[in-house]
Each structure stands twice: as structure tokens, then as C-alpha cells.
N, C-alpha and C positions, 0 to 999 in steps of 0.2 A: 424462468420457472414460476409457476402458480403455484398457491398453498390451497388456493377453492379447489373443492370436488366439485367439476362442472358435471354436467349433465352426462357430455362423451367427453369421456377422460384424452382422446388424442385430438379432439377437435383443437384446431387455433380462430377462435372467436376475434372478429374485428372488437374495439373498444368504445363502447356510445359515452361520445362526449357532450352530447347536447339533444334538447325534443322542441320541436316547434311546428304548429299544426299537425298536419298529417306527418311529420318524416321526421326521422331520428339522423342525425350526424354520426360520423366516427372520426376516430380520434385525426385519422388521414383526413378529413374534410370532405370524404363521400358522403355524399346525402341517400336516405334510402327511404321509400313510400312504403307507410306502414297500414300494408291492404291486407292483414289477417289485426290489427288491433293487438301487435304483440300473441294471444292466446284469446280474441276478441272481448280484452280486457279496456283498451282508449279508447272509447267512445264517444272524448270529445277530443281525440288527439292530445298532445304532448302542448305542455308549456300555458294552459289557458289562466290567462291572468284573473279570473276571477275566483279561482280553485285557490290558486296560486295567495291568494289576497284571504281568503275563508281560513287557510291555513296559516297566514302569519298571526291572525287575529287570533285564531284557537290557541293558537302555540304561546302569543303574552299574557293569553288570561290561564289556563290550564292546560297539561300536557297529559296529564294520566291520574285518576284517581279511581282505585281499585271499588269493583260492583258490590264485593261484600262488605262495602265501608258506605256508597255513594251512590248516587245518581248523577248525570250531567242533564244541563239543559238540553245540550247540542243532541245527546244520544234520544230524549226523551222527543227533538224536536225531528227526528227522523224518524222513531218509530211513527210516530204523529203522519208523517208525510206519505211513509212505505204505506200505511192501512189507511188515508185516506183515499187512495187510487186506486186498491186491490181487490179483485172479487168480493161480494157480500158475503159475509160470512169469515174470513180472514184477517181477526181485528189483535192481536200480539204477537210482537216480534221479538225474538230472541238474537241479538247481535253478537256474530264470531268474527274469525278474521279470515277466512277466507270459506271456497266453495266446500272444499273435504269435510270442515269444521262444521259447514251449514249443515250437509247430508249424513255425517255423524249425528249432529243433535237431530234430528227428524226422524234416524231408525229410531232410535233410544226414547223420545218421545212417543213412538208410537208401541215402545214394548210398555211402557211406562201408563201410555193411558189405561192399555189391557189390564194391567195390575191393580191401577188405581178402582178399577170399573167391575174389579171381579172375575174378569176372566185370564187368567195369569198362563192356562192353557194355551195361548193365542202365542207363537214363536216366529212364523216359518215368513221369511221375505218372498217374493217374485218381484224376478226383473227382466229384463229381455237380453239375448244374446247381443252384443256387436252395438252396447252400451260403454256409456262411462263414468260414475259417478263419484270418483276423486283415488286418493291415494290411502289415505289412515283405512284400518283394515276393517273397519265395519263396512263403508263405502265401496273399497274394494273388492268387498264378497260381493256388496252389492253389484255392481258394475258387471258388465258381461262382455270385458275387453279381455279375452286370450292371453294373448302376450303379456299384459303387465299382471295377472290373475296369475300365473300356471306358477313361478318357483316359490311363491309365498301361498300357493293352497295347504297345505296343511298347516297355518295360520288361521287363516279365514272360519269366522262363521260360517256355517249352513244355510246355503241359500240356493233361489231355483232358478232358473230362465226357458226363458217360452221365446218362439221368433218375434225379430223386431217388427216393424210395418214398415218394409221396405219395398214398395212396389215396382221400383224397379229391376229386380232379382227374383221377389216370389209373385207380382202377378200373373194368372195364366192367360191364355189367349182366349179370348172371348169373353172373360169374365169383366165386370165393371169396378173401375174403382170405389167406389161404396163398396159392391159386394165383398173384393178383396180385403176392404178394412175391416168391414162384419167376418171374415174368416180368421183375421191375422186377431181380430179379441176376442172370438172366440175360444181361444188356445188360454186366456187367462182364467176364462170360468172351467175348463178341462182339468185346468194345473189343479186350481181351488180343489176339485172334488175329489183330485186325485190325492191332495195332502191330506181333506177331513177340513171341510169348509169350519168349522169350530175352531182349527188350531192355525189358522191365515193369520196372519198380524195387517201387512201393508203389501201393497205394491204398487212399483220403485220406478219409474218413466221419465227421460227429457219429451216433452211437447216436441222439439224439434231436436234430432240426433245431432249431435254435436263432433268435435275433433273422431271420433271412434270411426264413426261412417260419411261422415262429410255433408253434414245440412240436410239428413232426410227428413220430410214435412210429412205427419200421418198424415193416411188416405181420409176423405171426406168421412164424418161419424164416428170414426176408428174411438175417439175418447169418448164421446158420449155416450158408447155401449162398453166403453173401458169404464166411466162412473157408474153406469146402471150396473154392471158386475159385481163391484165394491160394494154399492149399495145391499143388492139382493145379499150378500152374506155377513155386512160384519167388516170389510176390511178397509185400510184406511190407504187413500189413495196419494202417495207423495209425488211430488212434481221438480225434477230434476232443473231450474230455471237458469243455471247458474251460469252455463255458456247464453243459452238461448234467450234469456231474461231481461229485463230493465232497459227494454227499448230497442232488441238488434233484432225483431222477427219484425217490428214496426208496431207495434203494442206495448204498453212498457211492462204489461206481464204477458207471457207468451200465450199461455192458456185462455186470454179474452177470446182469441180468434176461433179457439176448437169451443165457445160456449159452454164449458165447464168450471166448476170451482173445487181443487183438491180441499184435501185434512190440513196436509203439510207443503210447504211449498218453498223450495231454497234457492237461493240469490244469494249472487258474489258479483265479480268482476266488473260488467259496467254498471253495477252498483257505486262503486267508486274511483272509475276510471282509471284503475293505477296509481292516481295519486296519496294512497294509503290503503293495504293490507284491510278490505271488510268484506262481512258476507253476514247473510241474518236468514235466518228460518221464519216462516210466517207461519201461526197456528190457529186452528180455528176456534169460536166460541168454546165448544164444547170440550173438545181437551184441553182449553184453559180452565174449564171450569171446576172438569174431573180433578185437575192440582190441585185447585183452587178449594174444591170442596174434600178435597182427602185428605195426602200430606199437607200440601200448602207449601209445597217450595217442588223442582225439577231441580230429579239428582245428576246434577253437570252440572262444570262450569270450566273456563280457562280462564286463565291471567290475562288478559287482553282483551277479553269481551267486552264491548261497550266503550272503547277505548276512544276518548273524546275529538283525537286527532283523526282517528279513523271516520269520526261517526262526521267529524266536520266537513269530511272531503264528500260522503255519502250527500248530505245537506247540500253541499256547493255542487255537486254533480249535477242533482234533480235538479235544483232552483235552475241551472239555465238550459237544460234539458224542456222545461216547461213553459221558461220566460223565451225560447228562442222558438218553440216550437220545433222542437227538430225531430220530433215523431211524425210530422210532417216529411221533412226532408229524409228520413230515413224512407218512409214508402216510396216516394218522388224518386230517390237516387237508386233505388232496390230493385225497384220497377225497369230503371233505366240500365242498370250494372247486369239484370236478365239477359235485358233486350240486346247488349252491346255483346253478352258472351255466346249468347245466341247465334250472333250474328258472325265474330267472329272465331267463335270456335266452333260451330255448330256444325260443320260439313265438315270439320279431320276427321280423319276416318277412326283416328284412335281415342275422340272423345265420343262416351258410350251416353253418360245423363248427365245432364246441368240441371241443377235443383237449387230447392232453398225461398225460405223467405224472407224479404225487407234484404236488409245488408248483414245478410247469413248466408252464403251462397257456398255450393260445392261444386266440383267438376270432377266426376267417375272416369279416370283412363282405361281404356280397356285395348287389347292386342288385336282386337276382330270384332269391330262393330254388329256385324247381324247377327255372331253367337253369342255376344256378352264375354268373348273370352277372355281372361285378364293376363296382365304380361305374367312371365316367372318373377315370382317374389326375388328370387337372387340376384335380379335385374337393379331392383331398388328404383326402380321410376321415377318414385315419389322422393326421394333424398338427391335423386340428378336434379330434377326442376326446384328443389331450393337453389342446389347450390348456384345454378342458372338466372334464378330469378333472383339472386344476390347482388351476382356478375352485374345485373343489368339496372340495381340500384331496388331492389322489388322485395318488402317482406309478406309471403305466403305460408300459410300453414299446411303444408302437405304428411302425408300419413299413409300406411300402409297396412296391411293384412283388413283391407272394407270391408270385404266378404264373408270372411269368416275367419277372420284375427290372423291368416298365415296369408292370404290372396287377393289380389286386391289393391289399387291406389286411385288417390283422391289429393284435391287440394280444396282448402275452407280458405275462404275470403270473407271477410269481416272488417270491412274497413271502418275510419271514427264515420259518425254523427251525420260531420260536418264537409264532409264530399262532395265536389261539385262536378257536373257534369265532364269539364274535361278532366276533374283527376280521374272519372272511373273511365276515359275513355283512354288514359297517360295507362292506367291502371291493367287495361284489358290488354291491349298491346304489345305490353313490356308482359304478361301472359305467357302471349301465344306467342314470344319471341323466345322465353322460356322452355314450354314447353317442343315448341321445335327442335331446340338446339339440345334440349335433353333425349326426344327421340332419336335424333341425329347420331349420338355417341352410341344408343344402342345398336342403331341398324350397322353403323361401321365396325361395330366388334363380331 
């Protein structure tokens, strides 16, 4: 008997008793290839002795010395790091401990700038449908995931959703990808006028869709006329980085690649690899300044923030993230984990899109390739191909309700960093050996 409230109260979880590059052990001595990154949190894989060395060192000299007492070096040498690499314009960082924490501070700051600035008026979020921007329930209003939104809405703030940029569901036939991302942002400047472009605060975007819809990548321009929106009225444009973020699109901030710079912009996961609990918000000059010249402090904070063990793993991440070059080898292997799923899953009939960029990759199942039809949700598609690609030594992120939070499956692959050619070819394989054996059990019932 367990005393943890795991995730699924009747699952029987194997037990990881060890992490070493790509693969995680269990306690039986399976080994198992960790090609979603956990939650595409390892980004330099399990057990890297130089993380591993960053943290004994943190741990002799200091363990925890609380923000409204201190500063560390270690956290002040991160912000340092996160803002010299990041869009112009994006120079203070607020350190949490994880993704939920980041995209809380970043609503809240952006109610907070309004206030400081005069316009207290300014309330209302947009976000997009068949999003996901954490669990604490500011995020989760934001968020436009169905399923984990609908029994805690009468919790939830007030907030809007407009469609995602999902081109492979709402392009129409003949039109162009540009035009379809000039239409799918057009629906943000709609929402604006529809609430009273005065009383907009922000709105709330991943650069690339995450767990919810499985690696969708906006259409060409899709954000550049998502910034000129904001712009034209007043609202502040936050940037959902936190799956998509810190090197797994192949940019170590996602948004280099769509030529935009948000307000707000929030980072977790391969921020610090797993190997300690961080996540930070990046804010721009200007709403530092508004603090800065108003109150003079931002009303938040947690116990943990800035947490020197945290900030040391953040530190040891980056350093060999830059000293290995593996922004490199993330495009290199991204490129190649495409071209391998392409190749081998590209012709089943039941795979509909293979998407994604760098090593963010998704694959859309769908029941009837030329309608786009998706299986019955009650089928569970996406919970057979775990348990399949378990069997066969394979951890995958798969997910269900793509389409519209009830229909719909997909699987995210997000492998570490550090991937070489034949793991994602070991990787791609053990797949499609998955997913067969999962279609299998459907057709036989």
C-alpha cells in the first residue's frame, strides 16, 4: 500500500531507481529511453556530472537563505545569464519554482503594471482554446485546456479564448499558410474590441503548443501581427515559454525564431533540467520601471523563490548547454527525429500530422486520414501507446481530447539535449512498434 496520492489513484507505477543519460532504470533493472524528457523537463538527460558537481558545491556553501533577508550570488549569477541571451528589451527576472508559479507572477504583474500606470480599468486575460498554462488557478483560467478547466470553473477568474493557430484542423483549402495565421490573429484584435480595447490587460500564448495539443508551431507571421495587436491597443503580450522554452524549439528562447519580443515571458523546466524545482518570469524594462517608480516592490512572493540550490542547477544547466553547444545538436537531431518520423510513420494510415520544432515533436492519430477523423475518445489511443511504449522500454508523452479537450490524441516527444543519431533512430522504432501494437488492441475488440 502507498500513502502518495499519485496522479491515478489505481495505477501501479514501476519504481526509478537510477537516471543516467538518456534512460531512467527501475527498480527490476528495466531500462527505459526518456523520449518525452519526463514532461520535456531533462534536457541534458539524468545523472550529468557536472549539474551533479554545481550542486554538491551549492549545498557546502549555502542551502537556502530566504529573499526578504538576502540575496545569493548563485541566483543574482542567473538572472545575469537568463537576460544576457534574451530578447532586447527583457532585462529582470523574477525566480519561482516552477512553470504554474512563473505564469502566476506574469498575470499578476501585468494587473499590477496597469495599477501602477494608472489604468486600474485594464482586467480582462485572452488566451487561446486547447492551451495550457499550469495548474494554480490564475494559470488555469488562463489555460484553455477543457478537461482539467471545467470542475474547478466556478474557482477561476474571468477570462477569454479565441482559436489556437492550429493549421492543421482550421486551415481551409486554398488558402495560404500566412493568410491562415493573419486570420487565426485576427480573432485577438475581434476579442479586444469586443471586451473595450481600455479594459484588456494581456494576452496569454505558448510560441509553440505544448502537452495540450502536441508541438503545434504558429503559422508564418501568426505572432508578429499577434505583437502589432498588443501594440495598437495597450495590452501586454505574455509568452507561455515554459514547455517550449530554454533550448527544446532549438533557440534557447522560443520566440527568437517568430522575431518577436513579449512584456512578459515565463521559463521552467529545461531551465533546470530536473535537477531542482525552478522557473523565473522575465519582465521588460518598462514594467520594471513602473515598480520601480511607484510602489517600489511587486506584491508576491513565495518561500522558495530565488532558492540558491535551485538557482545553482539553473547556472550548471545553461553553462553546459553553451559550453557544449547543444543548441547546435538540438536543430542537428530535430531536423533528423522529423525526417526519421516522417519516414517512418508517415504512410500509417492512422497518422493524420507530425509537427514540431528542434526536439518538440508531436504526432496527431487520427481514425481516417483524408477526413481528419479522430478515433472515439473512449477508445483511449493515447493511454494504449504509453502503456505499449512502456512495454517496450519507451517513455512518451501522449495526451488526449487535441481537438477540442473531449477528441483527439497525440503523442510529444521531447527528448534530452544530448541525442544522437541512433538514439532517435532506437527512439523512432520502438514508436512505431508502439503505436502498432496499440492500434492492434483496438481493431481486435
Amino acid at each position: 500500500m502507498t500513502h502518495l496520492l499519485h496522479r491515478s489513484i489505481h495505477a501501479t507505477l514501476p519504481v526509478a531507481v537510477s537516471g543516467a543519460g538518456i534512460e531512467i532504470t527501475d527498480q527490476t533493472g528495466k531500462r527505459y529511453i526518456d523520449a518525452s524528457g519526463g514532461a520535456a523537463v531533462s534536457c541534458l538527460g539524468h545523472g550529468h556530472p557536472d549539474v551533479l558537481a554545481a550542486l554538491h558545491e551549492q549545498l557546502d556553501r549555502m542551502a537556502y537563505a530566504h529573499t526578504g533577508f538576502f540575496t545569493t550570488e548563485v541566483a543574482e549569477r542567473l538572472a545575469d545569464m537568463l537576460v544576457e541571451a534574451a530578447p532586447e528589451g527583457l532585462d529582470h527576472v523574477y525566480l519561482v519554482s516552477g512553470g504554474s508559479e512563473a505564469v502566476e507572477a506574469a498575470l499578476k504583474m501585468a494587473r499590477q503594471y496597469f495599477v501602477e500606470t494608472g489604468q486600474p480599468q485594464r482586467r480582462h486575460v485572452i488566451a487561446r482554446r486547447q492551451s495550457y498554462h499550469g495548474n494554480t488557478l490564475g494559470a488555469l483560467a488562463a489555460g484553455g485546456n477543457e478537461w482539467r478547466r471545467t470542475q474547478f470553473s466556478p474557482l477561476l477568474i474571468e477570462t477569454h479564448h479565441i482559436a489556437p493557430c492550429y493549421a492543421y484542423r482550421e486551415q481551409k483549402d486554398g488558402e495560404s499558410l500566412e493568410d491562415y495565421g493573419l486570420r487565426a490573429a485576427q480573432e485577438l484584435e475581434d476579442k479586444i474590441l469586443e471586451l473595450g480595447a481600455e479594459e484588456v490587460m494581456a494576452f496569454v500564448a505558448e510560441p509553440v503548443v505544448g502537452a495540450t495539443a502536441g508541438a503545434i508551431p504558429p503559422a508564418p507571421g501568426y505572432f508578429r501581427r499577434i505583437r502589432e495587436i498588443c501594440d495598437k491597443y495597450g495590452v501586454l503580450l505574455i509568452l507561455d515559454e515554459v514547455m517550449c522554452g530554454m533550448g527544446r524549439t532549438g533557440s534557447l528562447y522560443a520566440c527568437e525564431q517568430d522575431d518577436i519580443v513579449p512584456d512578459l515571458l515565463s521559463i521552467a523546466k529545461g531551465l533546470g533540467g530536473g535537477y531542482q524545482p525552478i522557473g523565473a518570469t522575465l519582465l521588460s524594462r518598462r514594467i520594471f520601471e513602473a515598480f520601480a517608480n511607484g510602489t517600489g516592490f511587486f506584491q508576491h512572493g513565495h518561500t522558495y523563490m530565488g532558492h540558491p540550490m535551485a538557482a545553482a542547477a539553473g547556472v550548471a544547466v545553461q553553462t553546459v548547454i553553451r559550453r557544449d553547444h547543444l543548441l547546435d545538436n538540438v536543430r542537428a537531431m530535430g531536423n533528423f527525429l522529423s525526417a526519421q518520423l516522417h519516414e517512418q510513420l508517415g504512410q500509417n494510415p492512422h497518422v493524420g500530422d507530425i509537427r514540431g520544432r528542434g526536439l518538440f515533436m508531436g504526432v496527431e492519430l487520427v481514425r481516417d486520414r483524408e477526413t481528419k477523423e479522430p478515433f472515439d475518445p473512449a477508445l483511449k489511443l493515447h493511454a494504449r501507446i504509453k502503456r505499449e511504449a512502456m512495454e517496450r522500454g519507451l517513455m512518451v508523452y501522449p495526451m488526449g481530447g487535441t481537438i477540442n479537450g473531449r477528441s483527439g490524441d497525440h503523442i510529444l516527444l521531447a527528448p534530452p539535449f544530448i541525442v544522437t543519431e541512433k538514439d532517435v533512430e532506437t527512439i523512432v522504432n520502438r514508436l512505431g512498434q508502439a503505436i502498432g501494437a496499440a492500434l492492434s488492441t483496438i481493431s481486435s475488440n
